[in-house]
C-alpha positions as a LaTeX table, in Angstrom:
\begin{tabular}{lrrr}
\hline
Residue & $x$ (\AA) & $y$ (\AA) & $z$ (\AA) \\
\hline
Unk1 & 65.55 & $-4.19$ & $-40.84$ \\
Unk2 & 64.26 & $-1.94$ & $-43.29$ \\
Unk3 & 67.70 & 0.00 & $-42.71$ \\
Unk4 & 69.43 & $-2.64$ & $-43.18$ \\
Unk5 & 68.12 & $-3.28$ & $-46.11$ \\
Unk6 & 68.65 & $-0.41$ & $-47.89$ \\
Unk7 & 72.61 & $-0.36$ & $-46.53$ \\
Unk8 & 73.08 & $-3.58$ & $-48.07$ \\
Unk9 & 71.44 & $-2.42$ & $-51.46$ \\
Unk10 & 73.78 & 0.70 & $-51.54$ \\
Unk11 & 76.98 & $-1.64$ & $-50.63$ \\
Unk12 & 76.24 & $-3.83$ & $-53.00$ \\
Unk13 & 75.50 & $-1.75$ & $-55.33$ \\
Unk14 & 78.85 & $-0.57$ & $-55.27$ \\
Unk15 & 80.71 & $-3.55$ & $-55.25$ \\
Unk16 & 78.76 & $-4.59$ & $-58.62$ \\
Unk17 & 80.15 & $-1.85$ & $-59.99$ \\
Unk18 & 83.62 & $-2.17$ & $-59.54$ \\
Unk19 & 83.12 & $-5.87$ & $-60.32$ \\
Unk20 & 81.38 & $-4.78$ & $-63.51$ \\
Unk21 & 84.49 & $-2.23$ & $-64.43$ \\
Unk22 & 87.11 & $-4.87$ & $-63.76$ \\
Unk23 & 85.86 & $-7.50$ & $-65.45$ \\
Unk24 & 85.47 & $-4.66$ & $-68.76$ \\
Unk25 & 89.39 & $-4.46$ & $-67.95$ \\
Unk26 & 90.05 & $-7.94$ & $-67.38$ \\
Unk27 & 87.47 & $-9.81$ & $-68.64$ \\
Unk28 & 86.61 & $-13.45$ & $-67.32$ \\
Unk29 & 89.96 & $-14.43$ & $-66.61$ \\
Unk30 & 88.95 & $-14.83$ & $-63.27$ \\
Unk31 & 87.38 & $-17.94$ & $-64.29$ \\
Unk32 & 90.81 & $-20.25$ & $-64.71$ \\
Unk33 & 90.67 & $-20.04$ & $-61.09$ \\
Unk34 & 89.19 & $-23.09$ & $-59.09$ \\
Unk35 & 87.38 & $-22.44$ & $-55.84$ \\
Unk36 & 90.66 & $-23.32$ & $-53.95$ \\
Unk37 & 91.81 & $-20.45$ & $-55.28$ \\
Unk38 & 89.50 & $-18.05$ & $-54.77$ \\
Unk39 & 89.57 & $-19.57$ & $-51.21$ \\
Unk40 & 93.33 & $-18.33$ & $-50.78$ \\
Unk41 & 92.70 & $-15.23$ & $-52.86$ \\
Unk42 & 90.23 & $-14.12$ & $-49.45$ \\
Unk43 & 92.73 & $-15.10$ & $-47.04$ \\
Unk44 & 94.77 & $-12.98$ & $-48.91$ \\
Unk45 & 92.51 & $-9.79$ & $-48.81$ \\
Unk46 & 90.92 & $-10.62$ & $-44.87$ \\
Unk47 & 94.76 & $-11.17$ & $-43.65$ \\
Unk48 & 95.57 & $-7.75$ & $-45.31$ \\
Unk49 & 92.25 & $-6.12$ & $-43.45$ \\
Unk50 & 93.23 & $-7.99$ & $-39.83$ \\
Unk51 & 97.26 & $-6.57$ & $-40.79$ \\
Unk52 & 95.78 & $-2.93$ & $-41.47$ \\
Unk53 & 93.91 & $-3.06$ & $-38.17$ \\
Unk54 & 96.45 & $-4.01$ & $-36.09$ \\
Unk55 & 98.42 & $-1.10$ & $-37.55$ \\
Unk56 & 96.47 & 1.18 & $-37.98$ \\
Unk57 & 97.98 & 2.66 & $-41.22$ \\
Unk58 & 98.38 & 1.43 & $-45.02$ \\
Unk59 & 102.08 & 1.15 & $-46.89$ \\
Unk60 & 100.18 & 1.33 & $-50.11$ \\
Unk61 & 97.37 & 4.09 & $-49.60$ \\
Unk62 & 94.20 & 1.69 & $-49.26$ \\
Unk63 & 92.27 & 1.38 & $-46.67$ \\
Unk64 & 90.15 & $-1.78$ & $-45.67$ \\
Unk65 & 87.09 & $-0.56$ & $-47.27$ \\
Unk66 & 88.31 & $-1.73$ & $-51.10$ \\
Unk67 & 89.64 & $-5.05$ & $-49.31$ \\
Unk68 & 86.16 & $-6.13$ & $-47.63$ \\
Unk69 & 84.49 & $-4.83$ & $-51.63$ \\
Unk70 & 86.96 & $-7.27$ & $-53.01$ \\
Unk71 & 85.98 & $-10.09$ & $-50.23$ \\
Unk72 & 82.34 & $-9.33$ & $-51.82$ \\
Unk73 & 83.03 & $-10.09$ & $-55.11$ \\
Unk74 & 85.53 & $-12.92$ & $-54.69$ \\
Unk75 & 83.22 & $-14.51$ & $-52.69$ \\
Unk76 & 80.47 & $-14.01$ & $-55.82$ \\
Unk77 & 83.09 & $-15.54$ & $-58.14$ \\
Unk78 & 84.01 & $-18.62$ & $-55.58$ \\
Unk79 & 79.95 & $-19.26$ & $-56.13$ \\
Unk80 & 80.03 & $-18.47$ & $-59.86$ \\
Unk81 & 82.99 & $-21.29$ & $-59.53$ \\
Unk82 & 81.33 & $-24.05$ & $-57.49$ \\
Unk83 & 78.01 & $-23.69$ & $-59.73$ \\
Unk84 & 79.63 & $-23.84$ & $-62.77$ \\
Unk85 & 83.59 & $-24.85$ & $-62.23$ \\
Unk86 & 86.68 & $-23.58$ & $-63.40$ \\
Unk87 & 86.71 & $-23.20$ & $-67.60$ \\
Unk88 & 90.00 & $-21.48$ & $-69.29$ \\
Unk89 & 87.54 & $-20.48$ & $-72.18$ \\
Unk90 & 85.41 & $-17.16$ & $-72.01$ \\
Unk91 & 82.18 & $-17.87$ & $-73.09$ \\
Unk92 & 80.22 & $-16.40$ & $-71.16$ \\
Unk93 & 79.30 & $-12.76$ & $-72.14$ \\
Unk94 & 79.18 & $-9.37$ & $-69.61$ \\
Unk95 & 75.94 & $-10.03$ & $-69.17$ \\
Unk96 & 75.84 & $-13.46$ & $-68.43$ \\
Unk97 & 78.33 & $-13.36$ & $-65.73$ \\
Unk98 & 76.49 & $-10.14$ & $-64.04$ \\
Unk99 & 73.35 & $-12.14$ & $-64.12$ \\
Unk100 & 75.09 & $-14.79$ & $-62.16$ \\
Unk101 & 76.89 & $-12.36$ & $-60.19$ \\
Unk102 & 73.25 & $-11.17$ & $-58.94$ \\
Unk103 & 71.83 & $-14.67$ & $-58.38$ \\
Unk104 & 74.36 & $-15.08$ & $-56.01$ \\
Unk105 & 74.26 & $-11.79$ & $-54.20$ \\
Unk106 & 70.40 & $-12.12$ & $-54.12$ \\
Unk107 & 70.77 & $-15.75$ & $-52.40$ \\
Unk108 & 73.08 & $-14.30$ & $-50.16$ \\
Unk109 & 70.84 & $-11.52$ & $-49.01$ \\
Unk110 & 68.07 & $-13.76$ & $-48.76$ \\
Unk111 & 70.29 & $-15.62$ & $-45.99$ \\
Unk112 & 71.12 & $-12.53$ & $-44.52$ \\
Unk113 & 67.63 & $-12.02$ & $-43.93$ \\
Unk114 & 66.61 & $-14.42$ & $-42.55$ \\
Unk115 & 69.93 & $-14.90$ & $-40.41$ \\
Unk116 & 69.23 & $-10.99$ & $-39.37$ \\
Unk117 & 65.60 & $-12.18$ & $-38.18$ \\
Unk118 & 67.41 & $-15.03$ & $-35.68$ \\
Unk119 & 70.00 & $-13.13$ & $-34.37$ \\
Unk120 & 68.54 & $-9.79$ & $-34.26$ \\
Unk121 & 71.08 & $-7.98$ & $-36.13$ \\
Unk122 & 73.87 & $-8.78$ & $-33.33$ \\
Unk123 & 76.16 & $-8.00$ & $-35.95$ \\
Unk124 & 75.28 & $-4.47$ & $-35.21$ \\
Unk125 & 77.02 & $-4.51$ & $-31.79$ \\
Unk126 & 79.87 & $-6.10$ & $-32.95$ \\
Unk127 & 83.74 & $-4.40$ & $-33.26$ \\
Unk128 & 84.76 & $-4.44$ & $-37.12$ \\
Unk129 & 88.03 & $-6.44$ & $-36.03$ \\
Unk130 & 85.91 & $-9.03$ & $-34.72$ \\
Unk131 & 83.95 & $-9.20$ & $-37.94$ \\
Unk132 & 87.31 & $-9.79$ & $-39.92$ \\
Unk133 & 88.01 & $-12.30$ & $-37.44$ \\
Unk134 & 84.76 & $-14.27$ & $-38.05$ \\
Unk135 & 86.00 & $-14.20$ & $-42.18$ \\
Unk136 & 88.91 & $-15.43$ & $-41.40$ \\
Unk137 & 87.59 & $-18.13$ & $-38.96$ \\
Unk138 & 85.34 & $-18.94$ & $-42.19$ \\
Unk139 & 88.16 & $-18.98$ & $-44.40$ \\
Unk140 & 90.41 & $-21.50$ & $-42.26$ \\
Unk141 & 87.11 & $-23.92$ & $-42.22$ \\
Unk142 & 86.51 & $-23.48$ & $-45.80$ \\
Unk143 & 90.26 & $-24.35$ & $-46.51$ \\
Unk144 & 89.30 & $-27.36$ & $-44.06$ \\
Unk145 & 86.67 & $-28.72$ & $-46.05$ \\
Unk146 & 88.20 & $-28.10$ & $-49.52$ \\
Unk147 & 91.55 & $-30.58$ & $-48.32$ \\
Unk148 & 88.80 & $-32.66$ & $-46.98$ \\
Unk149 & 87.61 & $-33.10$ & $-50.61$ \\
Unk150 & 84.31 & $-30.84$ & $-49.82$ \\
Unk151 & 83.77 & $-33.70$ & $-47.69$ \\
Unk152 & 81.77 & $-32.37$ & $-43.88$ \\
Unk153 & 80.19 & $-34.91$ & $-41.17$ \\
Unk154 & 78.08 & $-31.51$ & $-39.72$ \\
Unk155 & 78.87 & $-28.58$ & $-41.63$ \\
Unk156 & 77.50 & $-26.25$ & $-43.99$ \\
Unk157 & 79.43 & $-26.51$ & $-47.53$ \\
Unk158 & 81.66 & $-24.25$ & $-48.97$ \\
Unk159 & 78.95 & $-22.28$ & $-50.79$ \\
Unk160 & 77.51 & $-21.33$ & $-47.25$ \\
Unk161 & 81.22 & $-20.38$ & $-45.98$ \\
Unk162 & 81.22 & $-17.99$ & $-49.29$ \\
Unk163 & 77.32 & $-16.85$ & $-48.41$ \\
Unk164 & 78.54 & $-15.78$ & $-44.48$ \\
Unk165 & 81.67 & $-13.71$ & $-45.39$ \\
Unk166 & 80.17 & $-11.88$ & $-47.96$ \\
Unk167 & 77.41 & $-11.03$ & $-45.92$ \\
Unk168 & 80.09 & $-10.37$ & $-42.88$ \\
Unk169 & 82.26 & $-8.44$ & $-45.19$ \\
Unk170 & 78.34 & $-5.87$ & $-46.45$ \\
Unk171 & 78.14 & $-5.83$ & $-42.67$ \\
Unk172 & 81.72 & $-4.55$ & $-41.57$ \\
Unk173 & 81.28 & $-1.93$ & $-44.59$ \\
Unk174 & 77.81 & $-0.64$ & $-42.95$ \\
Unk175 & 79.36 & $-0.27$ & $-39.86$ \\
Unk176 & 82.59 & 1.43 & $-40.85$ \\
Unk177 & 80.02 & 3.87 & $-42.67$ \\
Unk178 & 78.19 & 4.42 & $-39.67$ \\
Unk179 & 81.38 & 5.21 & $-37.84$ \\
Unk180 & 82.51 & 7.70 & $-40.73$ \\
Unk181 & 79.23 & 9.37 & $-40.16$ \\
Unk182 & 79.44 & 9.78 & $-36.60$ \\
\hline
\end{tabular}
């Protein structure tokens, strides 16, 4: 676990930074959106990973790694969203919006944890593909339970839908590392 550990650190760790440098760029305008939206921004990016797979080769000169970062930090803002909602004002400062940014992460980590500690890091054995299938399985049942009015009988929330695929999306980035190592 202890490796584990320290891959998700260095992922995420990464991904904070480019979320740090676009939103220096861009700003907060990321915050007009409502979780819907960040919902169909994912199935954007995870369709695009699943389309690259198949294929095996990128019109556009990305690969899937920059595609699973941006799954990351979408997923941070969908939380950012559902805690605090959609506002077409910026009034949040750099550092405000980091500091949520990390909450999140850390919550999802702490999941990941103690997910890791049930399943015994199964993930591990796992095909990539099949790890891009689970976000997109998590992205048609998030889409599910937003036209049901965040409405579930059962089911986890949309928070723990955002939670899971950014944790699947750290894991398919360890793995792809492994494989670039080996």
């Amino acid at each position: 676990m202890e490796k584990t550990l320290g891959q998700y650190d260095l992922i995420i760790s990464r991904c904070k930074d480019i979320f740090s440098k676009k939103m220096k760029d861009y700003g907060t305008a990321w915050r007009v959106l409502r979780p819907s939206s960040i919902t169909d921004q994912l199935y954007i990016k995870a369709k695009r990973i699943s389309t690259l797979e198949e294929v095996g080769e990128s019109k556009v000169g990305e690969g899937v790694v920059p595609e699973y970062m941006a799954i990351v930090n979408y997923c941070a803002m969908g939380l950012v969203q559902l805690e605090l909602g959609p506002s077409d004002t910026n009034t949040l400062t750099h550092q405000e919006v980091l500091d949520f940014y990390v909450h999140h992460i850390e919550t999802a980590k702490t999941l990941m944890i103690n997910k890791n500690s049930d399943y015994g890091e199964a993930w591990r054995e796992m095909r990539v593909s099949s790890i891009t299938d689970l976000i997109l399985m998590k992205l048609h049942r998030t889409k599910q339970i937003e036209d049901n009015k965040g409405a579930t009988l059962i089911s986890e929330g949309i928070d723990a839908n955002y939670h899971d695929m950014l944790n699947y999306a750290v894991f398919a980035m360890i793995l792809l590392d492994e494989q670039s190592l080996n």
